[in-house]
Kinemage of the C-alpha trace (Angstrom):
@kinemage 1
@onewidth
@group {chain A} dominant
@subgroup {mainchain}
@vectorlist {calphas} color= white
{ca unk a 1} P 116.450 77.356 144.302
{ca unk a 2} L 115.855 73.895 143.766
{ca unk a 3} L 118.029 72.096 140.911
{ca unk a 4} L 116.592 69.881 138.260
{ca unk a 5} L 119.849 68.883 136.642
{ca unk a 6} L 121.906 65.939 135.978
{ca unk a 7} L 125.523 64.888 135.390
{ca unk a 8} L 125.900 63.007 131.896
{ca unk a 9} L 128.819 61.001 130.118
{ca unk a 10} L 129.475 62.094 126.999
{ca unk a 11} L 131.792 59.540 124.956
{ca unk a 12} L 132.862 60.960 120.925
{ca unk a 13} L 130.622 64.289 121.456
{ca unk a 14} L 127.462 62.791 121.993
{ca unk a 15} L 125.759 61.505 125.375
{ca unk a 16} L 125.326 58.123 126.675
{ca unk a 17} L 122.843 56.682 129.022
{ca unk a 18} L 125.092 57.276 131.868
{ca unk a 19} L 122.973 59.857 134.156
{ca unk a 20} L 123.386 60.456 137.573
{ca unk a 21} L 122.227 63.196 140.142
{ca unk a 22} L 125.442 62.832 142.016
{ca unk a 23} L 129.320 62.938 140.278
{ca unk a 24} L 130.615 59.939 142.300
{ca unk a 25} L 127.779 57.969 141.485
{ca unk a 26} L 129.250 58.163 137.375
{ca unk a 27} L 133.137 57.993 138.062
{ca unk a 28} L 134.154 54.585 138.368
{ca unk a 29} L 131.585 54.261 134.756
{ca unk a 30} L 133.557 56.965 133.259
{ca unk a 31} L 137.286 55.360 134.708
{ca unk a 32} L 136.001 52.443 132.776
{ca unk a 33} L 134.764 54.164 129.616
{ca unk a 34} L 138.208 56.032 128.954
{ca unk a 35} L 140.035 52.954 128.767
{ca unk a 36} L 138.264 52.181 125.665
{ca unk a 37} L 137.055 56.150 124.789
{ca unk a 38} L 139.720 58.338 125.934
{ca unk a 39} L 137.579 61.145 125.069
{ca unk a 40} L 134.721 60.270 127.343
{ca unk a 41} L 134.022 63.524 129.467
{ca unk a 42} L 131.128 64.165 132.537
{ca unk a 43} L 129.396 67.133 131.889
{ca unk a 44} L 126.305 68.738 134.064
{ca unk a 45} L 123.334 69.189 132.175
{ca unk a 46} L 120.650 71.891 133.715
{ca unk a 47} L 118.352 74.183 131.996
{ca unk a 48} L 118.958 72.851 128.642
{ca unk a 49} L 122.472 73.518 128.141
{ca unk a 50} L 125.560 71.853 129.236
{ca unk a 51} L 128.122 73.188 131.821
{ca unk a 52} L 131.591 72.107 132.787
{ca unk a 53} L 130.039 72.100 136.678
{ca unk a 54} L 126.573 73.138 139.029
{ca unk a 55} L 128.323 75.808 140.125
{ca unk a 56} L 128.651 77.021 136.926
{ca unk a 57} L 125.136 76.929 135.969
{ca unk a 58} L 123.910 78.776 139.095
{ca unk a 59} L 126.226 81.476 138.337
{ca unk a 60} L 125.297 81.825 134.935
{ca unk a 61} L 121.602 81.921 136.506
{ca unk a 62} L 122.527 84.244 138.714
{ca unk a 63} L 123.988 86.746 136.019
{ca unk a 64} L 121.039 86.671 133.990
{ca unk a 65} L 118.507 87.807 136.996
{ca unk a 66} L 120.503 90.573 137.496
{ca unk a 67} L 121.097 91.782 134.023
{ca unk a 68} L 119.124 94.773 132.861
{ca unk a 69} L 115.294 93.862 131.540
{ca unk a 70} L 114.102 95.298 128.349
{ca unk a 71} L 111.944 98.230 128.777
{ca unk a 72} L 108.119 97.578 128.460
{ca unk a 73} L 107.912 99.401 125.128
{ca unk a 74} L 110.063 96.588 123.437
{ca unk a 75} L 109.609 94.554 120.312
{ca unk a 76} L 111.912 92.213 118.220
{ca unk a 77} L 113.927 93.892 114.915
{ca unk a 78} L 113.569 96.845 113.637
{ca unk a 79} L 112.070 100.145 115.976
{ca unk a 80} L 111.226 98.179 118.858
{ca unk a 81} L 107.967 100.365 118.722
{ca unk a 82} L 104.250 99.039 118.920
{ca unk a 83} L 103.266 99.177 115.084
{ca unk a 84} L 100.092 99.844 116.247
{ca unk a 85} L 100.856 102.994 118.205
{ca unk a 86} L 100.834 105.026 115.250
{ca unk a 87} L 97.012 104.612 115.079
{ca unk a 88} L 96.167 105.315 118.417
{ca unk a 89} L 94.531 108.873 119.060
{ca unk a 90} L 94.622 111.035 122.750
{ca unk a 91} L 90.772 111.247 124.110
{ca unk a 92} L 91.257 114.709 123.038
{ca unk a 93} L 91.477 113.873 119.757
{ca unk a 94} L 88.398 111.244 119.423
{ca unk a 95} L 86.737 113.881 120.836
{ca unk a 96} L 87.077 116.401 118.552
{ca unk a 97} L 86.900 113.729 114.942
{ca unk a 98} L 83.216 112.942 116.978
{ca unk a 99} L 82.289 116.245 117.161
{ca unk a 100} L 83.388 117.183 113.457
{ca unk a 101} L 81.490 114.052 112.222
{ca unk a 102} L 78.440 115.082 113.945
{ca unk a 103} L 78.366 118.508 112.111
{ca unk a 104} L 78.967 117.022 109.166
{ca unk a 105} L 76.062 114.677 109.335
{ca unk a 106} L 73.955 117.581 110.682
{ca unk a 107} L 74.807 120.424 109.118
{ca unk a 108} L 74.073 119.458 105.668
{ca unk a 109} L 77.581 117.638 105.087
{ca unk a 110} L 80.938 118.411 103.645
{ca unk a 111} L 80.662 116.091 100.629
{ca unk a 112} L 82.090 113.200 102.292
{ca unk a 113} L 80.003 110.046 102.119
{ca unk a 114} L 77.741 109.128 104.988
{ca unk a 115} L 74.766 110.286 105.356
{ca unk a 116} L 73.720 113.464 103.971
{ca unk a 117} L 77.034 113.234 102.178
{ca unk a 118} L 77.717 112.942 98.638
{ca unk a 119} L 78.119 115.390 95.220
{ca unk a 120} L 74.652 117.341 95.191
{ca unk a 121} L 72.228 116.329 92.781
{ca unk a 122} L 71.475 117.811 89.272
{ca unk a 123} L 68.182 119.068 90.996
{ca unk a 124} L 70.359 121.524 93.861
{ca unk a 125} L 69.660 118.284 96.651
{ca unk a 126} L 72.057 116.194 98.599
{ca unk a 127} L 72.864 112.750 97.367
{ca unk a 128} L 72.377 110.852 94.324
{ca unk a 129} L 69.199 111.292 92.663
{ca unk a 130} L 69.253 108.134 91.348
{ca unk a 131} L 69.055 106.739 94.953
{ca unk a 132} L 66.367 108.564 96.345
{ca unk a 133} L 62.776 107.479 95.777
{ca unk a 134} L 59.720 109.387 95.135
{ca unk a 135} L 58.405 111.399 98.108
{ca unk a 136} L 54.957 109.606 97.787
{ca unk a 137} L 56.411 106.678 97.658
{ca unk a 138} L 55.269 103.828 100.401
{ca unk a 139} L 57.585 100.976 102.284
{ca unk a 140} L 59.510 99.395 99.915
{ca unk a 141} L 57.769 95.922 99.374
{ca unk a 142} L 59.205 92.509 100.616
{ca unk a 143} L 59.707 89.367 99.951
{ca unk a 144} L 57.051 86.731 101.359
{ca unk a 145} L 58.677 83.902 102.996
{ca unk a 146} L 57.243 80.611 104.430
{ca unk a 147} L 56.384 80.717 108.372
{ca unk a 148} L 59.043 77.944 108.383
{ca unk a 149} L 60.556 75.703 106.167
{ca unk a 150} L 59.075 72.294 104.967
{ca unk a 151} L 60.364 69.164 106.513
{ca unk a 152} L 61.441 66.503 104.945
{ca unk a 153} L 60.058 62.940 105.665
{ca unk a 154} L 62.335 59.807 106.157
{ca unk a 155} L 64.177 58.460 102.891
């Protein structure tokens, strides 16, 4: 596995510009900087942290490929259950809230809304009676519209 990290001076807890691929490359900088910073330190930077050496980094890499993955069913806080799992229904199920729908729509209903549905009707019929219109009654009329609309010249 290729490596992407560096080896940085860090002088009073913070970096410096002092970056190198290679160690020896920074030592004689850092010799120099600890005469004035005695707390000037090299550290290796990879993967966005900071380690004390390479070696330490790949191990650390290596640890955390073979720790244990989360199982597929995982979320983050609380049940680590799919919310929406609770709404999902077997085919069986569907199957059978299809099949009571459809009798309910055909059979007359069951008083839910829909079609058909609804409290029966001072008169003994389904519905609203409000809502229904006269048997004799023809399409309901519509609006007239303009084949398109008019365009409007330059200003």
């Amino acid at each position: 596995m290729p490596r992407h990290g560096h080896w940085v001076i860090f002088a009073a807890n913070a970096p410096t510009a002092f970056r190198a691929k290679h160690r020896e490359t920074l030592l004689p900088t850092l010799k120099q900087l600890q005469r004035t910073q005695p707390d000037a330190v090299m550290r290796w930077f990879d993967g966005g942290r900071l380690w004390a050496s390479p070696e330490e980094a790949d191990e650390a890499r290596r640890l955390r490929r073979l720790a244990p993955k989360r199982p597929a069913g995982w979320r983050p806080g609380g049940e680590h259950r799919d919310p929406r799992a609770r709404f999902e229904l077997s085919r069986d199920e569907k199957r059978a809230r299809f099949k009571r729908r459809l009798q309910s729509r055909f059979a007359g209903g069951d008083g839910k809304s829909g079609p058909g549905g609804g409290p029966p009707a001072p008169d003994g019929k389904r519905g609203r009676g409000w809502t229904q219109r006269p048997a004799g009654a023809g399409p309901r009329s519509r609006r007239l519209r303009p084949a398109s609309k008019p365009k409007r010249g330059p200003k």
